[in-house]
MDTraj code that builds the backbone (N, CA, C; nanometers):
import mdtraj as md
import numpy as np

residues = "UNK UNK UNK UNK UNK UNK UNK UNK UNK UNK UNK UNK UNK UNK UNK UNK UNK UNK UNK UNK UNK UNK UNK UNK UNK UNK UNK UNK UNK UNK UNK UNK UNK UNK UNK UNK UNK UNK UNK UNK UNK UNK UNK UNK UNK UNK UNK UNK UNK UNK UNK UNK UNK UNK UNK UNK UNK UNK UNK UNK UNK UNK UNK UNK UNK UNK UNK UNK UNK UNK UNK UNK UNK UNK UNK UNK UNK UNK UNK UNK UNK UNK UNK UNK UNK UNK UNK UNK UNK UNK UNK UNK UNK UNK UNK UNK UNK UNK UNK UNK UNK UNK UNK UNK UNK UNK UNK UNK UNK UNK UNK UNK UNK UNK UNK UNK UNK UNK UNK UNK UNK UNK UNK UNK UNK UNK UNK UNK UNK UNK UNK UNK UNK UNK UNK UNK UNK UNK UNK UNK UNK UNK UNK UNK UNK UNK UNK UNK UNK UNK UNK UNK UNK UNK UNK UNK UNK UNK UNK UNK UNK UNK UNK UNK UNK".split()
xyz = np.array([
    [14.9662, 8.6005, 6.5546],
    [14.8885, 8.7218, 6.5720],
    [14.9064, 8.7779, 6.7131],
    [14.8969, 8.6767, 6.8181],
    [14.9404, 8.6847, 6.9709],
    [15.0764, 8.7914, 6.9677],
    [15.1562, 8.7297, 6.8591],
    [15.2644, 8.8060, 6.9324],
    [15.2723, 8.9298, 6.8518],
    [15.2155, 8.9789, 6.7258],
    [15.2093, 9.1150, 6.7156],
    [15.1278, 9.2509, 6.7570],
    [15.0612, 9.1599, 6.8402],
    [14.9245, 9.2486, 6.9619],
    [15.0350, 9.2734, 7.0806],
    [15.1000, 9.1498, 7.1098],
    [15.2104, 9.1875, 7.2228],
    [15.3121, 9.3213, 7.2000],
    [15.3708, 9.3117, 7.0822],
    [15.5477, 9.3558, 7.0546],
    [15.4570, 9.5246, 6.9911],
    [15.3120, 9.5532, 6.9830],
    [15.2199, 9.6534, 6.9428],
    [15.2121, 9.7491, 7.0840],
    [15.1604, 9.6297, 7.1697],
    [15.1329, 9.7040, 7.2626],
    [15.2651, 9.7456, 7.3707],
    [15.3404, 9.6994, 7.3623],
    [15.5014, 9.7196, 7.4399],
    [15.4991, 9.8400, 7.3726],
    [15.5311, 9.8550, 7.2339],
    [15.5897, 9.9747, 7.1219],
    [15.4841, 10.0814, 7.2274],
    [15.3834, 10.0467, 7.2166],
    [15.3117, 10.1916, 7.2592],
    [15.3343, 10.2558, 7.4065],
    [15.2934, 10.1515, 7.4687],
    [15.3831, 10.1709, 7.6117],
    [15.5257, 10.2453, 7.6217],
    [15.6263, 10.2489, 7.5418],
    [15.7280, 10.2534, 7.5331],
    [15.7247, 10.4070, 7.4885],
    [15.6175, 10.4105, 7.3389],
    [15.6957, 10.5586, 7.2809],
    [15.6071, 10.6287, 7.3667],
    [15.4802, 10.6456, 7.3649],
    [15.3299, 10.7244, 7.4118],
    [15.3806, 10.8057, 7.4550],
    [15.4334, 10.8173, 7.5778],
    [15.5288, 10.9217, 7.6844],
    [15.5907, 11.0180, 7.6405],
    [15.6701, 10.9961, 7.4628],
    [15.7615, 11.0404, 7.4109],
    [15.6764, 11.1513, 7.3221],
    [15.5918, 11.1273, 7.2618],
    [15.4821, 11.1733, 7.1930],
    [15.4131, 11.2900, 7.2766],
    [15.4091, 11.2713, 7.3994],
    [15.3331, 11.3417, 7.5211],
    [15.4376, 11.4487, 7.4800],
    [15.5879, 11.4105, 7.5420],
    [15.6551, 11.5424, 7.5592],
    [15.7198, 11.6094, 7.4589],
    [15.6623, 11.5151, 7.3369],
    [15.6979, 11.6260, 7.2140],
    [15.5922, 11.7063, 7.1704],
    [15.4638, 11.6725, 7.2044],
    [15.3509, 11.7823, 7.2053],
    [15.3625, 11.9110, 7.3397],
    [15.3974, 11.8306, 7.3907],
    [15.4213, 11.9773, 7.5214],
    [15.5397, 12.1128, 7.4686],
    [15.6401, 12.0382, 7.3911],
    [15.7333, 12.0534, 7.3446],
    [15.7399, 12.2100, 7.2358],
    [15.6247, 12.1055, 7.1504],
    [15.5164, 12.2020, 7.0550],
    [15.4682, 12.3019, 7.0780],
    [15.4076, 12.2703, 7.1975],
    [15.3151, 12.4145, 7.2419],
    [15.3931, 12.5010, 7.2945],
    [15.5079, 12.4287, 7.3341],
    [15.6208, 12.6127, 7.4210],
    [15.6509, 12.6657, 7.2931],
    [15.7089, 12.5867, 7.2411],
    [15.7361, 12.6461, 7.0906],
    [15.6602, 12.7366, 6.9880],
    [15.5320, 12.7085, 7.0089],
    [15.4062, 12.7195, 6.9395],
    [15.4060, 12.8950, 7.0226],
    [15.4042, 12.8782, 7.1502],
    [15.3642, 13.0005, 7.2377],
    [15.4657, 13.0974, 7.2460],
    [15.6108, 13.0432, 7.2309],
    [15.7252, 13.0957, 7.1957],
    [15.7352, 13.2122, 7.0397],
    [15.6390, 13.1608, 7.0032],
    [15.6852, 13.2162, 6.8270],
    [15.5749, 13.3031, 6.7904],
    [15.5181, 13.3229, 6.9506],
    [15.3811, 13.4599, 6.8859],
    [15.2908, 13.3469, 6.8551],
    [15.2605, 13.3059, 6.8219],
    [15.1333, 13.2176, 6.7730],
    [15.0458, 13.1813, 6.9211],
    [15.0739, 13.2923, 7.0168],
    [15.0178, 13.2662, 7.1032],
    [14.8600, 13.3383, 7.1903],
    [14.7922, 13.3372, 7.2850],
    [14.6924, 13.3766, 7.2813],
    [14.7384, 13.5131, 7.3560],
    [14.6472, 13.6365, 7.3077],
    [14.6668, 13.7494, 7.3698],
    [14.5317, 13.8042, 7.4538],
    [14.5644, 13.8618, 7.5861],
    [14.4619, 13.8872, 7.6593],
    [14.4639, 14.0459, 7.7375],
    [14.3065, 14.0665, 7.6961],
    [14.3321, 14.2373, 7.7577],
    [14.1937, 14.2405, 7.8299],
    [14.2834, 14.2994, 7.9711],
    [14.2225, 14.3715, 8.0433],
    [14.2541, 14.5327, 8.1192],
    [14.1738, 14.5461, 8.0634],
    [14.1731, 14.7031, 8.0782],
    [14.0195, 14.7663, 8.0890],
    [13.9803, 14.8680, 8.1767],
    [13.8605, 14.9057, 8.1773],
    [13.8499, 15.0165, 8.0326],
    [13.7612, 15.0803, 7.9805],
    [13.7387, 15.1479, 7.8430],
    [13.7885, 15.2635, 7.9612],
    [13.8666, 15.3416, 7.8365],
    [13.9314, 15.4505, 7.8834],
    [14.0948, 15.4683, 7.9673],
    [14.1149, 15.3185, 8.0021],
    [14.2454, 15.2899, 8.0727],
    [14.3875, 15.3154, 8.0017],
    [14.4839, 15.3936, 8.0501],
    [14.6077, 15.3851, 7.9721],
    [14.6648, 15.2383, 7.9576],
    [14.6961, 15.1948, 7.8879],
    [14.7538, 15.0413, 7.9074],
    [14.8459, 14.9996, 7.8591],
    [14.9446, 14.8736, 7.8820],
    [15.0831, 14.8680, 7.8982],
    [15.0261, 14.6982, 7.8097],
    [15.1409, 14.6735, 7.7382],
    [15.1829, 14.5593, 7.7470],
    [15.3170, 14.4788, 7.7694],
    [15.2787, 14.3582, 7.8424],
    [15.3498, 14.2990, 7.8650],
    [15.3404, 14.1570, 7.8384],
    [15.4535, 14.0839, 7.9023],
    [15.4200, 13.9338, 7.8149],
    [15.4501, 13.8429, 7.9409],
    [15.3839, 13.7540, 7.9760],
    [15.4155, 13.6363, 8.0703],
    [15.4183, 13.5297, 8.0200],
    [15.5287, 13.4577, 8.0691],
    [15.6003, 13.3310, 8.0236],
    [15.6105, 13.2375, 8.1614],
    [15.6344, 13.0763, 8.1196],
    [15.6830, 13.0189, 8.1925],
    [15.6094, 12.9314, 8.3075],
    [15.5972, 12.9240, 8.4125],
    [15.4817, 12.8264, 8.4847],
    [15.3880, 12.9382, 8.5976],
    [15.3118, 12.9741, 8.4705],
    [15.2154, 12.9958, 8.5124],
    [15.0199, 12.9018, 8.4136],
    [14.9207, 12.9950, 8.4637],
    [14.8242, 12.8919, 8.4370],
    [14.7721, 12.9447, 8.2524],
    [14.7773, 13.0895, 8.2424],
    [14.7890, 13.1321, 8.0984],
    [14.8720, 13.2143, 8.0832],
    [15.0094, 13.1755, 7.9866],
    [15.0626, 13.2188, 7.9659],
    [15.0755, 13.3624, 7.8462],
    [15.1455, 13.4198, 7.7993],
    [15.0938, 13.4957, 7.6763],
    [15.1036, 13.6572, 7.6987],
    [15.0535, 13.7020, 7.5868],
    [15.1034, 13.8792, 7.5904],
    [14.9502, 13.9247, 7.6537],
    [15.0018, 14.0410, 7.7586],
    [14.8697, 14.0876, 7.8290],
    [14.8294, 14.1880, 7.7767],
    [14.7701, 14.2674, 7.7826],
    [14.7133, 14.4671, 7.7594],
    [14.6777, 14.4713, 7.8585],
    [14.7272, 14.5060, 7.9613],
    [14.6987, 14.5725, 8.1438],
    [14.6742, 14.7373, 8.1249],
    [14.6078, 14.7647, 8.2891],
    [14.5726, 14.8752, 8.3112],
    [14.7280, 14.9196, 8.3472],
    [14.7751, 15.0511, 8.3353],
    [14.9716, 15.0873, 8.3556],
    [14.9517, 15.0806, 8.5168],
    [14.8619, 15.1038, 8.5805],
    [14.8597, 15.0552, 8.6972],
    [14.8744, 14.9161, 8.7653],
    [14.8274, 14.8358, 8.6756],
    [14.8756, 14.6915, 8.7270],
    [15.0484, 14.6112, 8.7595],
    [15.0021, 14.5506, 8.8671],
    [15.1504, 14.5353, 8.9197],
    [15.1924, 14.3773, 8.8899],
    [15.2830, 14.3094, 8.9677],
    [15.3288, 14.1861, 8.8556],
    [15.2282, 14.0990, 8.9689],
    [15.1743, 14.1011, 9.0618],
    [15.0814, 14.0368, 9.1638],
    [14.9850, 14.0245, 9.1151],
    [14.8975, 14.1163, 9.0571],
    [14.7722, 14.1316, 8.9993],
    [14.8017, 14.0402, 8.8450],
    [14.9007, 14.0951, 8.7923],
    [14.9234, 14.0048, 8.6151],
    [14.9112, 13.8683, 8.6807],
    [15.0198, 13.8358, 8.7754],
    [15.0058, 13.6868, 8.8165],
    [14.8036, 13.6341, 8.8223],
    [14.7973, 13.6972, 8.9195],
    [14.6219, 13.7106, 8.9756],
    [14.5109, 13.6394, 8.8182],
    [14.5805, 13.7625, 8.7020],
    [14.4422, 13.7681, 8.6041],
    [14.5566, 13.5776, 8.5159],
    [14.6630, 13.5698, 8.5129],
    [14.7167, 13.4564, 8.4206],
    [14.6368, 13.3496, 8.5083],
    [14.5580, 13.3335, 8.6152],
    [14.5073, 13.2521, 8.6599],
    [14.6154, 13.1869, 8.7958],
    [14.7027, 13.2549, 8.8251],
    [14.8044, 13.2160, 8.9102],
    [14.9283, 13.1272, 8.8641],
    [14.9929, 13.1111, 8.9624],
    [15.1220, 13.0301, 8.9219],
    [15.0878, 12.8638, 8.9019],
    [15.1572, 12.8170, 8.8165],
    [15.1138, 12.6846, 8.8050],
    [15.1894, 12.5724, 8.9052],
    [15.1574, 12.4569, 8.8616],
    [15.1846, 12.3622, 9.0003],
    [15.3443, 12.3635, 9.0143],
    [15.4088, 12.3599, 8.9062],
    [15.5539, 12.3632, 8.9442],
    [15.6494, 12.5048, 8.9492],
    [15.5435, 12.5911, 8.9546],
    [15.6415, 12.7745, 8.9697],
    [15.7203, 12.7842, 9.0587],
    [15.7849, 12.8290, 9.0452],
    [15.8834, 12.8827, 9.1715],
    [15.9210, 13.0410, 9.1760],
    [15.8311, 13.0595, 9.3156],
    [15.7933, 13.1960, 9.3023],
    [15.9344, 13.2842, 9.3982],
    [16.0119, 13.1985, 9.3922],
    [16.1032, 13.2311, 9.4855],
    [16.2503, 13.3178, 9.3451],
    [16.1803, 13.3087, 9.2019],
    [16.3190, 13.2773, 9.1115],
    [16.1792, 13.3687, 8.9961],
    [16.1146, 13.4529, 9.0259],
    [16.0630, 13.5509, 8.9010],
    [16.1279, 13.6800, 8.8234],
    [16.1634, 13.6311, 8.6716],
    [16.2538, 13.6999, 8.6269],
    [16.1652, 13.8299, 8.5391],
    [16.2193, 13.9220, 8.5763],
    [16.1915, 14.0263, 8.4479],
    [16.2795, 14.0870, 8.3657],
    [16.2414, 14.0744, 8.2458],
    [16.3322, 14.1558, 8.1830],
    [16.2759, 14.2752, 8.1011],
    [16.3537, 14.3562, 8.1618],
    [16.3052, 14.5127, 8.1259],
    [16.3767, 14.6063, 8.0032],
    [16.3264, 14.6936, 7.9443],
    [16.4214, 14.7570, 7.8156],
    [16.4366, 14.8810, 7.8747],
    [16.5293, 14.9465, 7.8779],
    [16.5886, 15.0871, 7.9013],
    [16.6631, 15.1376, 7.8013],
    [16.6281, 15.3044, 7.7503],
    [16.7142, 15.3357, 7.6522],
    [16.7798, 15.4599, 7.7625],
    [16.9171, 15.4824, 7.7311],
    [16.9747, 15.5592, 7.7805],
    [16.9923, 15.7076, 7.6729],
    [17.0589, 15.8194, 7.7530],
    [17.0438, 15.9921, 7.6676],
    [17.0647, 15.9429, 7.5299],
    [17.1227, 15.8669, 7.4713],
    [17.1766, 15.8374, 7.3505],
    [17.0768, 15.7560, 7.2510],
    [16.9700, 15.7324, 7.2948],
    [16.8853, 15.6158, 7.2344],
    [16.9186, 15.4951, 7.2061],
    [17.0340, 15.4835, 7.2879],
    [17.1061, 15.3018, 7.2742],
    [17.0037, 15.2114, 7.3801],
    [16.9420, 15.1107, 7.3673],
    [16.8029, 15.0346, 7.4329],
    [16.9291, 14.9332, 7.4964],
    [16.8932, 14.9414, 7.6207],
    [16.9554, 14.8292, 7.6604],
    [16.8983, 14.7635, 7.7644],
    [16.9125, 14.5968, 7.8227],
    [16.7875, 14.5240, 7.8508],
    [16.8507, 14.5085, 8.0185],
    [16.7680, 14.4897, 8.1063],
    [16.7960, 14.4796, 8.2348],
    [16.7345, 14.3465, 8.2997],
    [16.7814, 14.2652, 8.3694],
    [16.6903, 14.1498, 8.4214],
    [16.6939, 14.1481, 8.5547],
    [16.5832, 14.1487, 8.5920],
    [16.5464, 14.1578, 8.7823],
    [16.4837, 14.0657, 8.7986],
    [16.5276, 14.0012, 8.9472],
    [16.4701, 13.8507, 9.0215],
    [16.4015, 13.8952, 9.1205],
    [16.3055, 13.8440, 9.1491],
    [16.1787, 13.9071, 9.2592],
    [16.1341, 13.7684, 9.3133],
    [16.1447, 13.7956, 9.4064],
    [16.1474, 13.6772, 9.5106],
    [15.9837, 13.7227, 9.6021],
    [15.9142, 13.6563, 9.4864],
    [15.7463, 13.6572, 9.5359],
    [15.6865, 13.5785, 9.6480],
    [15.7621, 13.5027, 9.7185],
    [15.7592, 13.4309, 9.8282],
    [15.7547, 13.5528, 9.9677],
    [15.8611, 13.6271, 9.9530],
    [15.8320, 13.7321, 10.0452],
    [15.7932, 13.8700, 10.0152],
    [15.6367, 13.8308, 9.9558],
    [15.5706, 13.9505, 9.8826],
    [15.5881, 14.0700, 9.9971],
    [15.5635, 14.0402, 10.1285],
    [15.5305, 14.1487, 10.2251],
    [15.6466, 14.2631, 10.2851],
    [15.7671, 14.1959, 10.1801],
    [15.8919, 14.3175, 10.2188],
    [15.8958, 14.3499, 10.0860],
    [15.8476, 14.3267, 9.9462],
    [15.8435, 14.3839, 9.8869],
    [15.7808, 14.5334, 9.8358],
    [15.8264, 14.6214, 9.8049],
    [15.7997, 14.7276, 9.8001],
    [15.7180, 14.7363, 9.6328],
    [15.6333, 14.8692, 9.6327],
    [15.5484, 14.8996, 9.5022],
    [15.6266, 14.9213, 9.4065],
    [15.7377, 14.9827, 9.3823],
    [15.8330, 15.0054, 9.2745],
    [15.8724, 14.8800, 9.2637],
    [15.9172, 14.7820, 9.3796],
    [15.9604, 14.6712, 9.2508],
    [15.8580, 14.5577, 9.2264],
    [15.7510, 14.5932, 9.2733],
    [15.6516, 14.4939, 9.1472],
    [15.5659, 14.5835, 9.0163],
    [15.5720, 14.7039, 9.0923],
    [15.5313, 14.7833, 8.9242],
    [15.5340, 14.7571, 8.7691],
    [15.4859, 14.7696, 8.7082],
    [15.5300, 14.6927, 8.5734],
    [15.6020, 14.7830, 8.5171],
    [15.6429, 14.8029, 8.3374],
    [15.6743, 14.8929, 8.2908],
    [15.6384, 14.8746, 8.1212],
    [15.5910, 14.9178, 8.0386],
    [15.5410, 14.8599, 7.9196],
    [15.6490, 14.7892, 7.8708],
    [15.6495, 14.6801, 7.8168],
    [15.7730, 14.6023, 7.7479],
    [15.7575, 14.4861, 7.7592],
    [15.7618, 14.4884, 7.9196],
    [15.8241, 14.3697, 8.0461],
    [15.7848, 14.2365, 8.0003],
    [15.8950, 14.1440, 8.0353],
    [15.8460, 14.0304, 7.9819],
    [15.9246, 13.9595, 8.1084],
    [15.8052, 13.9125, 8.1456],
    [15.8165, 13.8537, 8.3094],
    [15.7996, 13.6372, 8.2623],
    [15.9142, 13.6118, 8.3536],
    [15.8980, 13.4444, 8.2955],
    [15.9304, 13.4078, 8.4748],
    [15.8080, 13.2971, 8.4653],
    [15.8259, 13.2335, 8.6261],
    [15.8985, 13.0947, 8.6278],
    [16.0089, 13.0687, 8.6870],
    [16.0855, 12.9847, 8.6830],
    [15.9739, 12.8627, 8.7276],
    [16.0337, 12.7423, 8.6857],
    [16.0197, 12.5623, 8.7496],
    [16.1562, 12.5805, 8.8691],
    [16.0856, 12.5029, 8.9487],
    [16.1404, 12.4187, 9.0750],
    [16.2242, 12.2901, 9.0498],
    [16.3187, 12.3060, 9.1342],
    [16.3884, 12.1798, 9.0738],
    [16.3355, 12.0366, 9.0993],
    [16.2394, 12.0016, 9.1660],
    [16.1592, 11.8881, 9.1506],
    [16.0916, 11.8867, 9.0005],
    [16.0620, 12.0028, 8.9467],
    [16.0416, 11.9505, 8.7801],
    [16.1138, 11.9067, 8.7496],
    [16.2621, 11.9450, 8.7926],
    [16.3550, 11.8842, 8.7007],
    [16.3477, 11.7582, 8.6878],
    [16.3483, 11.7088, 8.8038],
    [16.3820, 11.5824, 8.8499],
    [16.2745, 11.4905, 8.7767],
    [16.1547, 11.5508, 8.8067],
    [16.0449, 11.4785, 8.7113],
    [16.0086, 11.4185, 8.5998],
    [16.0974, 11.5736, 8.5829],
    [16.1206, 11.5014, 8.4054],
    [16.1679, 11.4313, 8.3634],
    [16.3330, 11.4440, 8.4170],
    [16.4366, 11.3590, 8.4065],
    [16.3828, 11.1920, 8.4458],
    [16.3297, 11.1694, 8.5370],
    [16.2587, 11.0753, 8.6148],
    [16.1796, 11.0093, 8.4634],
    [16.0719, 11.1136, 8.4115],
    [15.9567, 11.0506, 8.3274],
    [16.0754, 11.0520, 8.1942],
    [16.1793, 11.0908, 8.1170],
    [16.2520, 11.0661, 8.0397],
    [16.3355, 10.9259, 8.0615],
    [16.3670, 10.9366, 8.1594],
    [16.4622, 10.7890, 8.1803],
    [16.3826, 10.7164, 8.1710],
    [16.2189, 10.6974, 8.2513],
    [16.1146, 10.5283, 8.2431],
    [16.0890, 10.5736, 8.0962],
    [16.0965, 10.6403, 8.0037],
    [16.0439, 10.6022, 7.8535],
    [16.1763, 10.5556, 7.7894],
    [16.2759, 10.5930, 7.8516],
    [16.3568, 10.5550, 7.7232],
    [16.3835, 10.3891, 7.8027],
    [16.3564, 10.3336, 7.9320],
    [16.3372, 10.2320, 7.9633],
    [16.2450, 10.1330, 7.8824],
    [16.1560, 10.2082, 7.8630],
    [16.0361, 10.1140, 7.8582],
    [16.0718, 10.1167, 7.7325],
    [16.1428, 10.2071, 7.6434],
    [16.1503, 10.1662, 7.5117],
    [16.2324, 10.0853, 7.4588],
    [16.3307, 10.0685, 7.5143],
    [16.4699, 9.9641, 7.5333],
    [16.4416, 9.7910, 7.5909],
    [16.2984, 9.7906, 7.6529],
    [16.2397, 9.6609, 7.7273],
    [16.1321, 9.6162, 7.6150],
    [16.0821, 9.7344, 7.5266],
    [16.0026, 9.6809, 7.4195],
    [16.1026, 9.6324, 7.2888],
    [16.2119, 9.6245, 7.2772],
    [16.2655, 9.6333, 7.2123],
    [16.3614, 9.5041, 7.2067],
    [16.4264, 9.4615, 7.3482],
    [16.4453, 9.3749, 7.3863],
    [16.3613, 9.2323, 7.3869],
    [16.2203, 9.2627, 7.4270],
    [16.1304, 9.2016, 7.4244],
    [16.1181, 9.1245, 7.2710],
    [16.0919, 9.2381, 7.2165],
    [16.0885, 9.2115, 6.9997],
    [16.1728, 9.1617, 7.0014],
    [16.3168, 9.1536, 7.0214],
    [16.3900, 9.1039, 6.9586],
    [16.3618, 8.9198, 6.9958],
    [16.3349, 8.9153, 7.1182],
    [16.3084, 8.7561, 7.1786],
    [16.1608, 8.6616, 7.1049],
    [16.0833, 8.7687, 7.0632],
    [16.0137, 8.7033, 7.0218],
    [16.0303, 8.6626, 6.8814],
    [16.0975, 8.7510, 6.7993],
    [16.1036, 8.7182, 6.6692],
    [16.2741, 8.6573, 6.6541],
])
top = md.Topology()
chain = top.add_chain()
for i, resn in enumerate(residues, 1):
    res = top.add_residue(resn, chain, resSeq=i)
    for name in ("N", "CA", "C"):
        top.add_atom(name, md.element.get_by_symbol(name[0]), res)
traj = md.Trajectory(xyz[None], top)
């Protein structure tokens, strides 16, 4: 009985982690496919724009802003950037149709680190916009980091099983 409480509790140790980042996994996915939460602020009477924020911030999701709101303020109401943003790498991607009605998509990097040379036109929004805030490469690493100790620990539970039985 000893040893299937042991080769139980290794297994869990081992996958748990794995389980973690396939639920995290879920939810980009989940937030990815529209099934996600939508939030409006706008005072009654406001013209308003939507747009969509993605990526590491604190709520992600499609906004209804005042057309006055700029990508500082969207940041502001998503609750700010989250712990691993990198505000140095904020992408937008914008839709433009040209005389012809052919829509074609534009992507601009805004380097929110040096908000104070940034100018009002380029944090302005534009209805469409779908603004995604990059990870830092210490996520990367993190991950990579918390992927390698699970597939460790799952390879040591495994090893383990095999010695006992």
């Amino acid at each position: 009985m000893r040893k299937w409480l042991f080769a139980l509790g290794l297994f869990v140790m081992a996958v748990g982690p794995l389980f973690a980042q396939t639920d995290q996994m879920n939810m980009a996915a989940r937030n990815m496919t529209g099934k996600s939460v939508n939030y409006y602020y706008a005072k009654p009477g406001d013209i308003t724009i939507t747009v969509s924020l993605w990526g590491f911030v604190q709520k992600p999701g499609l906004y209804e802003v005042a057309s006055s709101t700029n990508l500082i303020e969207l940041l502001s109401l998503a609750g700010g950037p989250g712990t691993y943003a990198d505000l140095d790498d904020v992408q937008i991607i914008r839709s433009y149709k040209d005389k012809n009605g052919k829509t074609y998509k534009k992507e601009l990097t805004i380097n929110l680190k040096k908000m104070l040379s940034l100018s009002e036109e380029q944090i302005r929004l534009q209805p469409g916009d779908v603004i995604y805030v990059n990870h830092t490469n210490w996520y990367t690493v993190k991950e990579a980091f918390s992927l390698t100790s699970s597939v460790a620990l799952l390879f040591s539970a495994m090893y383990y099983l095999t010695r006992i039985f």
